[in-house]
RODRENGU-52539 format. One line per field, with one value per residue: residue number from 1; residue in three letters; chain; x, y negated, z of N, C-alpha, C, CB in turn. Coordinates in steps of 0.05 Angstrom, whole numbers, plus 5000, padded with zeros to 4 digits. Glycine has a CB too. Layout:
REM RODRENGU-52539
num <- [NUM, ...]
residuo <- [Ala, ...]
cadena <- [A, ...]
nx <- [X, ...]
ny <- [Y, ...]
nz <- [Z, ...]
cax <- [X, ...]
cay <- [Y, ...]
caz <- [Z, ...]
cx <- [X, ...]
cy <- [Y, ...]
cz <- [Z, ...]
cbx <- [X, ...]
cby <- [Y, ...]
cbz <- [Z, ...]
This chain:
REM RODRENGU-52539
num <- [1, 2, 3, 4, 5, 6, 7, 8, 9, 10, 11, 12, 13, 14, 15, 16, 17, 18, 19, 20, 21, 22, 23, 24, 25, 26, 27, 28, 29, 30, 31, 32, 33, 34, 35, 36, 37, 38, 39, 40, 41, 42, 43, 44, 45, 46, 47, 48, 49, 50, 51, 52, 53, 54, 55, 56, 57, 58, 59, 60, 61, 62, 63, 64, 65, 66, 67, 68, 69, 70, 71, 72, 73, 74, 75, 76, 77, 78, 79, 80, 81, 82, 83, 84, 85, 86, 87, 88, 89, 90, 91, 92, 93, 94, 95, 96, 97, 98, 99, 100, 101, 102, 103, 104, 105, 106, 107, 108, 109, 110, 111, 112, 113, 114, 115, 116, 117, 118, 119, 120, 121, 122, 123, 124, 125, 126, 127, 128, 129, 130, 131, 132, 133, 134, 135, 136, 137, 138, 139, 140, 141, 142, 143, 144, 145, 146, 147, 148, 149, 150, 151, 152, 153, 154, 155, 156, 157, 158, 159, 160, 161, 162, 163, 164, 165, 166, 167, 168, 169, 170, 171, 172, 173, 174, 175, 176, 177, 178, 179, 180, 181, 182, 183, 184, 185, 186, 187]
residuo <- [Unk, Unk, Unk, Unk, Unk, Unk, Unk, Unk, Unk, Unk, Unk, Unk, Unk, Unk, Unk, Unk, Unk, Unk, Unk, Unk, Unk, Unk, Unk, Unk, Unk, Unk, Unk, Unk, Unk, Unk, Unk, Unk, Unk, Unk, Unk, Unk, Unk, Unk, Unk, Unk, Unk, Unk, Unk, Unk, Unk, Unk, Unk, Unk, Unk, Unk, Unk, Unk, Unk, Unk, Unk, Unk, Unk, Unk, Unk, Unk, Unk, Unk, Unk, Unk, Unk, Unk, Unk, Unk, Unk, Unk, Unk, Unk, Unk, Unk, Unk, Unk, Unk, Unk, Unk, Unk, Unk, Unk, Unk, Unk, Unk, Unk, Unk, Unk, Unk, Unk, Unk, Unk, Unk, Unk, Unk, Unk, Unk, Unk, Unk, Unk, Unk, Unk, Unk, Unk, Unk, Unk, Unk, Unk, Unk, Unk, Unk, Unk, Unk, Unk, Unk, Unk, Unk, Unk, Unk, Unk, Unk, Unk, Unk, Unk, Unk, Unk, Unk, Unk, Unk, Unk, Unk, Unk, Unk, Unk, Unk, Unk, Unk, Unk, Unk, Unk, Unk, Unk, Unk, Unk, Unk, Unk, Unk, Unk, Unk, Unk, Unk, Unk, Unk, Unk, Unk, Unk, Unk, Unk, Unk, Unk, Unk, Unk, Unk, Unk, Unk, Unk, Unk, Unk, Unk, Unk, Unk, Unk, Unk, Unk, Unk, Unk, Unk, Unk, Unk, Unk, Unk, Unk, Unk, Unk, Unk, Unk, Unk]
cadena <- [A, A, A, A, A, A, A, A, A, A, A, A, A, A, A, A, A, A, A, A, A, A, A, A, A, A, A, A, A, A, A, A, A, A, A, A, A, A, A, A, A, A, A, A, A, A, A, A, A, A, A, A, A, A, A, A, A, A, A, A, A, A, A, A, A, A, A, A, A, A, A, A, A, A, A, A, A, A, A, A, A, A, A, A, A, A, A, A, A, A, A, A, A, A, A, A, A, A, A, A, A, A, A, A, A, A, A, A, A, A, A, A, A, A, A, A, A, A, A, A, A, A, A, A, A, A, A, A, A, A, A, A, A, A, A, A, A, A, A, A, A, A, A, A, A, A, A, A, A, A, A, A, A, A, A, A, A, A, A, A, A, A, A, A, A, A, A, A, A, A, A, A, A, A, A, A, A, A, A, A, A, A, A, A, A, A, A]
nx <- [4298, 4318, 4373, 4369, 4353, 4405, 4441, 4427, 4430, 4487, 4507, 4490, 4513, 4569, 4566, 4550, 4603, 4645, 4622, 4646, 4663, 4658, 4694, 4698, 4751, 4762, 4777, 4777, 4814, 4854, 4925, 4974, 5045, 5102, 5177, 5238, 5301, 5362, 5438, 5461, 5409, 5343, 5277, 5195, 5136, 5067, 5010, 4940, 4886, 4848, 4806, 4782, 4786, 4769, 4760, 4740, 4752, 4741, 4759, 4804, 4845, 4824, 4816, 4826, 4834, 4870, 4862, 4910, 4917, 4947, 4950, 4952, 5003, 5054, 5095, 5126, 5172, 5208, 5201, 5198, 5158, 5166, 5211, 5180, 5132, 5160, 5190, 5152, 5123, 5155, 5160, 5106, 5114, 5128, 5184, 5180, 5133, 5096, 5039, 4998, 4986, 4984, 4943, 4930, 4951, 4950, 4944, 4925, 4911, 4926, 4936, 4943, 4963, 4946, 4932, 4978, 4980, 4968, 4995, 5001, 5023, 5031, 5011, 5016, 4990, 5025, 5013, 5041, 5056, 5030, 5054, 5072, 5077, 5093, 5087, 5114, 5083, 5095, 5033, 5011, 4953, 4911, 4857, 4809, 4850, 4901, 4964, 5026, 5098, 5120, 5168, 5186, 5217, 5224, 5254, 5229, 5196, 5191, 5202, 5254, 5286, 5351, 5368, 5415, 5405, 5392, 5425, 5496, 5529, 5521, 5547, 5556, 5502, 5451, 5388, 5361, 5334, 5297, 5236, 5199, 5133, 5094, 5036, 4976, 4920, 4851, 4785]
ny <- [4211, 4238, 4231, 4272, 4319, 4323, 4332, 4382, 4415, 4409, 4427, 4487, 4494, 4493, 4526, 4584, 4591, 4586, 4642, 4704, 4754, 4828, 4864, 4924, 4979, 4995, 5062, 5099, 5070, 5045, 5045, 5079, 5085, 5115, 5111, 5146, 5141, 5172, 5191, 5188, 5201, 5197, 5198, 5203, 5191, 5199, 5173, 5170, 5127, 5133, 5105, 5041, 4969, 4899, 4838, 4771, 4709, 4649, 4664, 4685, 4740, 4753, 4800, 4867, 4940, 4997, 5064, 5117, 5177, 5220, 5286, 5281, 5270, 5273, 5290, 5255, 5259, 5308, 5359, 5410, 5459, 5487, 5466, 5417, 5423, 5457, 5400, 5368, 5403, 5396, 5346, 5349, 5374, 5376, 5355, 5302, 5275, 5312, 5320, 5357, 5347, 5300, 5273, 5222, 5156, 5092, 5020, 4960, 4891, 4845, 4785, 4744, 4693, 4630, 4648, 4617, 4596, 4642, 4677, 4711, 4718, 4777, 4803, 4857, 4924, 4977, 5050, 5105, 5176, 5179, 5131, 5063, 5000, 4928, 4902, 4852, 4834, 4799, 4788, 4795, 4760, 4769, 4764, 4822, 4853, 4875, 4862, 4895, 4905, 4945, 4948, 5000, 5018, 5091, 5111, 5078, 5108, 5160, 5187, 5232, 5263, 5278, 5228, 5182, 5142, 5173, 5225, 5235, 5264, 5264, 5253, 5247, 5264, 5238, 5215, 5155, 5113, 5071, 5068, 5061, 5021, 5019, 4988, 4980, 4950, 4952, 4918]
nz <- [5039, 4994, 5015, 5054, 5018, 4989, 5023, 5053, 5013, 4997, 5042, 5056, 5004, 5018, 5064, 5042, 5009, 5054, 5065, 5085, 5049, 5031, 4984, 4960, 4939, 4875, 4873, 4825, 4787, 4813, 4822, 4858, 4853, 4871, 4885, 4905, 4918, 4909, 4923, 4861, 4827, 4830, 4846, 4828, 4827, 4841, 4878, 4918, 4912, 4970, 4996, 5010, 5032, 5016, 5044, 5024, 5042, 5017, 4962, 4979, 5016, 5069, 5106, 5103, 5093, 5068, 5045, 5038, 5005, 5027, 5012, 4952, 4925, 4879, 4835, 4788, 4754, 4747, 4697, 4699, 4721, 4767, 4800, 4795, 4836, 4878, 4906, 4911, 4947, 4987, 4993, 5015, 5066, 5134, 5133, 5115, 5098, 5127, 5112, 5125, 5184, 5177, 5148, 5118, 5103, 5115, 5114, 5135, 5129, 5159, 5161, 5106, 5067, 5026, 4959, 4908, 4851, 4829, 4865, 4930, 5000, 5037, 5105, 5148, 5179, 5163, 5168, 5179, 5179, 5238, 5257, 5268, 5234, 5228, 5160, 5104, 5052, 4980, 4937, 4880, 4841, 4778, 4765, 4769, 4795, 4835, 4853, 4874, 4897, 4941, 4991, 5038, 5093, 5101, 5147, 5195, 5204, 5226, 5179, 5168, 5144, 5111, 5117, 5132, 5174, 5221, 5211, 5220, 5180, 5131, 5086, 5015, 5012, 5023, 5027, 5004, 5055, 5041, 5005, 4944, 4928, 4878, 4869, 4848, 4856, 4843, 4841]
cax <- [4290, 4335, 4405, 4371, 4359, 4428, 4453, 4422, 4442, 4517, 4510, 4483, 4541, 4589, 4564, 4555, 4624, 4654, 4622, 4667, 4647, 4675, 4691, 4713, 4775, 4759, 4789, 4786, 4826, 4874, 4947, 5003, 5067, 5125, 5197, 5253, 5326, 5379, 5456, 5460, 5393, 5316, 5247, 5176, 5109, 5038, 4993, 4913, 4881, 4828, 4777, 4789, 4760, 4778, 4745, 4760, 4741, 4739, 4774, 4825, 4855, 4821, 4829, 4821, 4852, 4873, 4872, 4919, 4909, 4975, 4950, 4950, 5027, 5057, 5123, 5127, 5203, 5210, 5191, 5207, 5141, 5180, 5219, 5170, 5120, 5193, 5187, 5120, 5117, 5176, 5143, 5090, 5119, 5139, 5212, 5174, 5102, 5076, 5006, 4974, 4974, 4975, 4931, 4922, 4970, 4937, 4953, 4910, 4925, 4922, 4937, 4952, 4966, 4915, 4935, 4981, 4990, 4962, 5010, 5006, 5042, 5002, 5021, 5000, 5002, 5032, 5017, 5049, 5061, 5017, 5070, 5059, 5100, 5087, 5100, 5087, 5098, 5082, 5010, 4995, 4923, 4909, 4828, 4810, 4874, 4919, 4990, 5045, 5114, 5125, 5195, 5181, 5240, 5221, 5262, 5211, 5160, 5196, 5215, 5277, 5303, 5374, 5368, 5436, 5392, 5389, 5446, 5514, 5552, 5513, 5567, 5547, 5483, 5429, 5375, 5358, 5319, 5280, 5231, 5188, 5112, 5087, 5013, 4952, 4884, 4825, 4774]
cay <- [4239, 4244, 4234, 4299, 4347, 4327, 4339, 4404, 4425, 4413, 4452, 4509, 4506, 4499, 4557, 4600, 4587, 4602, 4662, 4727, 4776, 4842, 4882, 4951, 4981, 5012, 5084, 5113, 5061, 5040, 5062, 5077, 5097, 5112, 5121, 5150, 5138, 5190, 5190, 5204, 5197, 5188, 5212, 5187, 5208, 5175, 5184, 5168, 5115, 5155, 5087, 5017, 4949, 4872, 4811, 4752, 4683, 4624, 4671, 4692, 4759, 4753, 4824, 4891, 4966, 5014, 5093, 5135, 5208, 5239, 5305, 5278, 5261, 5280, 5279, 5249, 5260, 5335, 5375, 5444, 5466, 5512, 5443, 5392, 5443, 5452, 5378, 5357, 5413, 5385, 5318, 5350, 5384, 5360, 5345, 5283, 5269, 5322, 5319, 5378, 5335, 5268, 5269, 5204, 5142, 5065, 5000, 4945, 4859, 4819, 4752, 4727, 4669, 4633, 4640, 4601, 4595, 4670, 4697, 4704, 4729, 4797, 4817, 4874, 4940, 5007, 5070, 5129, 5195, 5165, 5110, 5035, 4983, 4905, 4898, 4835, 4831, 4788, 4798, 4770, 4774, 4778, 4774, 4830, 4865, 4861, 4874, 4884, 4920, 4943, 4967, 5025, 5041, 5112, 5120, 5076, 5122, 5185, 5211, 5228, 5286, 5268, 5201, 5162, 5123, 5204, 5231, 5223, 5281, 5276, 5256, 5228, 5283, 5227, 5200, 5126, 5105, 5057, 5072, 5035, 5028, 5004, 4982, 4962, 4952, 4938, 4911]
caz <- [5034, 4979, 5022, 5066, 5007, 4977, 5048, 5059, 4983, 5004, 5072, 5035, 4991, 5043, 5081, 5023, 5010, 5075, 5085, 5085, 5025, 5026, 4961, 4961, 4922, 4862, 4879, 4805, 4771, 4828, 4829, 4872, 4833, 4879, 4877, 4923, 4906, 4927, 4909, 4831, 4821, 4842, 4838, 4817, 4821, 4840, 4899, 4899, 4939, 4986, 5001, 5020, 5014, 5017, 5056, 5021, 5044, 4990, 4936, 4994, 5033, 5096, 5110, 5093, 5091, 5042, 5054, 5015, 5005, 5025, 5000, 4927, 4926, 4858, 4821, 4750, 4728, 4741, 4682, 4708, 4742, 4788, 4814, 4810, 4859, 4907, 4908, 4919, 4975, 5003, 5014, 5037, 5099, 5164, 5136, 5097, 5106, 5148, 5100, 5142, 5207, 5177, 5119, 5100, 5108, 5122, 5109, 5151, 5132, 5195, 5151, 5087, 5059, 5002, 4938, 4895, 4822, 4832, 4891, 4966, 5020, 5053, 5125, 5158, 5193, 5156, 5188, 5158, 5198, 5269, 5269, 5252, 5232, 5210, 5138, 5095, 5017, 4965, 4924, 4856, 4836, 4751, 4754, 4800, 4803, 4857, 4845, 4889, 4907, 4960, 5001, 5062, 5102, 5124, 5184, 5218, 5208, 5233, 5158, 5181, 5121, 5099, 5131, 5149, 5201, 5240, 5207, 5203, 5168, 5103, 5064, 4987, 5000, 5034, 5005, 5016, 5072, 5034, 4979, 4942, 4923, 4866, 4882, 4828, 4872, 4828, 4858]
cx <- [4310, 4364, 4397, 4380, 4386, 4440, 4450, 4428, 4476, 4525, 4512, 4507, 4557, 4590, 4562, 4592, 4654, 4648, 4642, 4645, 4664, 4668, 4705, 4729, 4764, 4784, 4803, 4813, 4847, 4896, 4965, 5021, 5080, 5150, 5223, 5284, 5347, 5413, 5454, 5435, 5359, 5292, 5229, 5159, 5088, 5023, 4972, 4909, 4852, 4802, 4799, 4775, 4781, 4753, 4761, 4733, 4753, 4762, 4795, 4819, 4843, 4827, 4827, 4842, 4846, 4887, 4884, 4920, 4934, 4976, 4953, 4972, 5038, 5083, 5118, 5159, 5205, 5193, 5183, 5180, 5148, 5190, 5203, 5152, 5147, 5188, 5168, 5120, 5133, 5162, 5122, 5089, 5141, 5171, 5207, 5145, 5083, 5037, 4986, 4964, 4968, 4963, 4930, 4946, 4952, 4957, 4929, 4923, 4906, 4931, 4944, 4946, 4950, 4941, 4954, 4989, 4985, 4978, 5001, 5017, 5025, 5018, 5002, 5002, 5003, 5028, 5021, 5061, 5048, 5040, 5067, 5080, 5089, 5101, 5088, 5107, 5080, 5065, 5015, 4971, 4929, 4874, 4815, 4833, 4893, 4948, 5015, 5068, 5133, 5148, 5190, 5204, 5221, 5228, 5244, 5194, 5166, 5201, 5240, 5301, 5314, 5375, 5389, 5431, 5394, 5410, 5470, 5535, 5536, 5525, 5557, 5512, 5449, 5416, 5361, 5332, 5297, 5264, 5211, 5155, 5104, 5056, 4996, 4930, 4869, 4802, 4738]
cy <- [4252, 4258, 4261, 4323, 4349, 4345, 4375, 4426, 4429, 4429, 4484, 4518, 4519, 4525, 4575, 4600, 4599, 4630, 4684, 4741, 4801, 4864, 4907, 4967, 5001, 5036, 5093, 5102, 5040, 5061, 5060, 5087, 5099, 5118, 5118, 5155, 5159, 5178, 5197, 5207, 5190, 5195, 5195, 5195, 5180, 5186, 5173, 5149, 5133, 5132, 5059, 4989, 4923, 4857, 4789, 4723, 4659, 4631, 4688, 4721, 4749, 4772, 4850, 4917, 4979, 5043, 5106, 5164, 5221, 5268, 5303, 5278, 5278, 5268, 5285, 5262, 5284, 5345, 5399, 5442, 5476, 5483, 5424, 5403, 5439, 5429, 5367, 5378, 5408, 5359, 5322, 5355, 5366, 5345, 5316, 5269, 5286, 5320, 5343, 5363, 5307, 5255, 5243, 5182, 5105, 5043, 4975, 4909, 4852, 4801, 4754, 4705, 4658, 4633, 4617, 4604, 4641, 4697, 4684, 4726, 4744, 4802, 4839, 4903, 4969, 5035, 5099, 5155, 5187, 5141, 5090, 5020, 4963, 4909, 4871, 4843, 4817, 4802, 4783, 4782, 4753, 4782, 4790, 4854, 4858, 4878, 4871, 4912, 4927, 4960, 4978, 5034, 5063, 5117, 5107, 5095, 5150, 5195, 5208, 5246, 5268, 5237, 5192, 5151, 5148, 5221, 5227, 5240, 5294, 5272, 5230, 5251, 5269, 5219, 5170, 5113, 5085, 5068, 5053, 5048, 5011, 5005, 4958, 4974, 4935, 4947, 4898]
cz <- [5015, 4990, 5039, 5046, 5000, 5004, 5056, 5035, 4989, 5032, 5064, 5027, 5007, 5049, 5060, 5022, 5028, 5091, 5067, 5055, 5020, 5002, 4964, 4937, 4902, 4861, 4850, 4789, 4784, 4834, 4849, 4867, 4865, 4877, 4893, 4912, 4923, 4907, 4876, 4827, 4831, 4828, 4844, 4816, 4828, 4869, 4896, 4926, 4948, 4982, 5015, 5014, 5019, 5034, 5042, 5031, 5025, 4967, 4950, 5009, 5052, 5110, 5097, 5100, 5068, 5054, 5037, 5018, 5007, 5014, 4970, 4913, 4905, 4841, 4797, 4743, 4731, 4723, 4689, 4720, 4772, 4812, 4822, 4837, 4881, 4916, 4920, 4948, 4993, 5021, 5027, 5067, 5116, 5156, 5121, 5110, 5124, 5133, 5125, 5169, 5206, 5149, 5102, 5112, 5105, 5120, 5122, 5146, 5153, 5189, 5124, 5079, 5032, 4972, 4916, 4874, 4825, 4848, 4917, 4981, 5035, 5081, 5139, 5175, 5176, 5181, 5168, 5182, 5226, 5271, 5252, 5253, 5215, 5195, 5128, 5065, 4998, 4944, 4898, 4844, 4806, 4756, 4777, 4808, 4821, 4863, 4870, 4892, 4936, 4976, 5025, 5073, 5128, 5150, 5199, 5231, 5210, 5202, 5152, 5153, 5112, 5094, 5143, 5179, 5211, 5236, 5208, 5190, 5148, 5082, 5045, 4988, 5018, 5010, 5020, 5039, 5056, 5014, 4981, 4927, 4902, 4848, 4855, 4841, 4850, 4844, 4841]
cbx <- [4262, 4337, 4425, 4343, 4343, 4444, 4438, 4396, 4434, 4530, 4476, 4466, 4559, 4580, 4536, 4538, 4618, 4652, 4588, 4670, 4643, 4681, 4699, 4692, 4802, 4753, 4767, 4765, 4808, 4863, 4960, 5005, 5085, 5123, 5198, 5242, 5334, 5366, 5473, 5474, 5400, 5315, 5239, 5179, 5103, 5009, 5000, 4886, 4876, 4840, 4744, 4812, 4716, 4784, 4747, 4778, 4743, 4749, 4786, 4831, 4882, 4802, 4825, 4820, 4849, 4896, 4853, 4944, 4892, 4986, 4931, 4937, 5040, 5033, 5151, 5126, 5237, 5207, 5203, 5238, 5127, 5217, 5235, 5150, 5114, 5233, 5188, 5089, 5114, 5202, 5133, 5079, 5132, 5145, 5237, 5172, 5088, 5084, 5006, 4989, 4991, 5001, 4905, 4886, 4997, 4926, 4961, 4912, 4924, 4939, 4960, 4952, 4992, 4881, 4918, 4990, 5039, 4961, 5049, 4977, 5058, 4992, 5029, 4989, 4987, 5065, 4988, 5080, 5092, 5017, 5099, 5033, 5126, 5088, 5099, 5078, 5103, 5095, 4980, 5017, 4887, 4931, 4829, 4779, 4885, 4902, 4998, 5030, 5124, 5106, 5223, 5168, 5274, 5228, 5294, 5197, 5134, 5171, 5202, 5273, 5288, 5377, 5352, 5438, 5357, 5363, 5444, 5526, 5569, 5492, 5566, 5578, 5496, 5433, 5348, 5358, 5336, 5289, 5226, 5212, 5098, 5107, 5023, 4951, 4878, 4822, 4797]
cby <- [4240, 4222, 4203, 4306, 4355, 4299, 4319, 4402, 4397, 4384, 4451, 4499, 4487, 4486, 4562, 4589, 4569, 4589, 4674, 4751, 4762, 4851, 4870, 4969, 4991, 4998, 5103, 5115, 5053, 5032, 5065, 5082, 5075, 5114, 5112, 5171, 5106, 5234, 5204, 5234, 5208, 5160, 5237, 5180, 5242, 5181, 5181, 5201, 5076, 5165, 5106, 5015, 4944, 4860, 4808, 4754, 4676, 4587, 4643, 4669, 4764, 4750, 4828, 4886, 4987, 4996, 5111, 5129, 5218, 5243, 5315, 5259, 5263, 5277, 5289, 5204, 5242, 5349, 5377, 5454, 5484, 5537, 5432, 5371, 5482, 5447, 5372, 5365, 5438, 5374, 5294, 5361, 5417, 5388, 5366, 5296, 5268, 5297, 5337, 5411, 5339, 5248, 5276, 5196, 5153, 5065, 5003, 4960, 4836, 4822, 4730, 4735, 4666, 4588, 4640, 4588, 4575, 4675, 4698, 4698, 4708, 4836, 4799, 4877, 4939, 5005, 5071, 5116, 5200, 5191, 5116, 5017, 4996, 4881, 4922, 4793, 4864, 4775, 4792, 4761, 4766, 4809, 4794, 4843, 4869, 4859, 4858, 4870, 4917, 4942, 4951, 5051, 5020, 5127, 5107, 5059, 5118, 5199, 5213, 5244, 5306, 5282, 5199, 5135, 5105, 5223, 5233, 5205, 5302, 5270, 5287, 5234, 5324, 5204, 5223, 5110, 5094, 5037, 5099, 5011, 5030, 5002, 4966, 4968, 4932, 4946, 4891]
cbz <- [5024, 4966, 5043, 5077, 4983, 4966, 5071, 5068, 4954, 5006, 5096, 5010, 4979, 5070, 5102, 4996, 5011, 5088, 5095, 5125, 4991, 5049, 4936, 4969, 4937, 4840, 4892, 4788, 4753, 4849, 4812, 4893, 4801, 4891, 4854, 4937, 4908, 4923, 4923, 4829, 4812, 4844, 4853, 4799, 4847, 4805, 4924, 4889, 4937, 5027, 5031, 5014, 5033, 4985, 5092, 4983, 5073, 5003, 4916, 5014, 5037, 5102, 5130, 5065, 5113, 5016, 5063, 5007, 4977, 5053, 5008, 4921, 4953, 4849, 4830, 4739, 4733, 4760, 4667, 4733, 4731, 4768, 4803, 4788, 4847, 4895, 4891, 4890, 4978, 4981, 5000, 5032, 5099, 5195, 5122, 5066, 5081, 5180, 5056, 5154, 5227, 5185, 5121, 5102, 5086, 5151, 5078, 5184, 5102, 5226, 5166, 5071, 5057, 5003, 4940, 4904, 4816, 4808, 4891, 4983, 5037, 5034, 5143, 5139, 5221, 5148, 5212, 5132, 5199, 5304, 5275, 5264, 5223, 5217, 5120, 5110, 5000, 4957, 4940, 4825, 4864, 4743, 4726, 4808, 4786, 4887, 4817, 4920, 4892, 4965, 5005, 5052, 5121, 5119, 5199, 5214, 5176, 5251, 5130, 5218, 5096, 5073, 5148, 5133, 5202, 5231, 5198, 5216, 5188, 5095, 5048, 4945, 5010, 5053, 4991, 4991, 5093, 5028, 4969, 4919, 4944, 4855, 4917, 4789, 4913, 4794, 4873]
């Protein structure tokens, strides 16, 4: 009678254990910095996460998405009001992000890897302007923070303005196809 309850005590666990648990992204106090490099210099702002959540199974990424608010999109290093506004409405329109038709921008993991010494490897699907593209990049989780940087080459995703990849008689006056994201989900 004994070797049952133990038995049915460690099933329990087990299954507890294995089941999925999904937590959802704390919005207020999750960031997304980003930052776009041009000849002679580069720009910096923040954007907001909209909603998102996690599934993790035994401490792990199982899956999840993360919505970002493309209307929120915001440049730090301009002072000038007059410029950083130019700026920001720049990325907003069609020659960048197109925000009016593609409000929000997604991120979907379709695997990662468990955890080690507090990193793992995320893969998943970007969708930025209606167009998708596998990305993976390394995570490190800090508690319930989940840290990561991440590199975007635009041209996939149709943001084509003063793009080499679409251009070729821009001279020294492109700006770099890649930029980068730099991603704190608390959770």
């Amino acid at each position: 009678m004994k070797t049952v309850k133990t038995l049915a005590v460690l099933l329990l666990a087990a299954t507890f254990t294995l089941t999925a648990q999904k937590t959802d992204i704390n919005t207020s106090k999750s960031t997304v910095k980003w930052t776009g490099n041009k000849v002679g210099g580069s720009h910096n702002g923040d954007i907001k996460v909209k909603s998102g959540a996690f599934v993790f199974k035994s401490g792990n990424i199982a899956s999840g998405e993360v919505v970002i608010d493309m209307n929120t999109i915001t440049c730090a290093d301009l002072t000038n009001e007059g410029a950083n506004q130019k700026l920001v409405g720049h990325l907003k329109s069609d020659d960048f992000f197109g925000v009016e038709k593609f409000p929000t921008s997604t991120f979907k993991v379709t695997k990662a890897t468990q955890f080690t010494n507090g990193k793992a490897r995320v893969t998943g699907v970007l969708t930025i302007k209606g167009k998708s593209e596998t990305i993976a990049f390394d995570v490190t989780k800090k508690a319930n923070v989940y840290s990561a940087q991440v590199k975007v080459d635009r041209s996939k995703f149709n943001v084509r303005y003063g793009s080499k990849s679409f251009f070729d008689n821009l001279g020294d006056n492109f700006i770099d196809d890649i930029f980068i994201l730099d991603i704190q989900l608390v959770v």
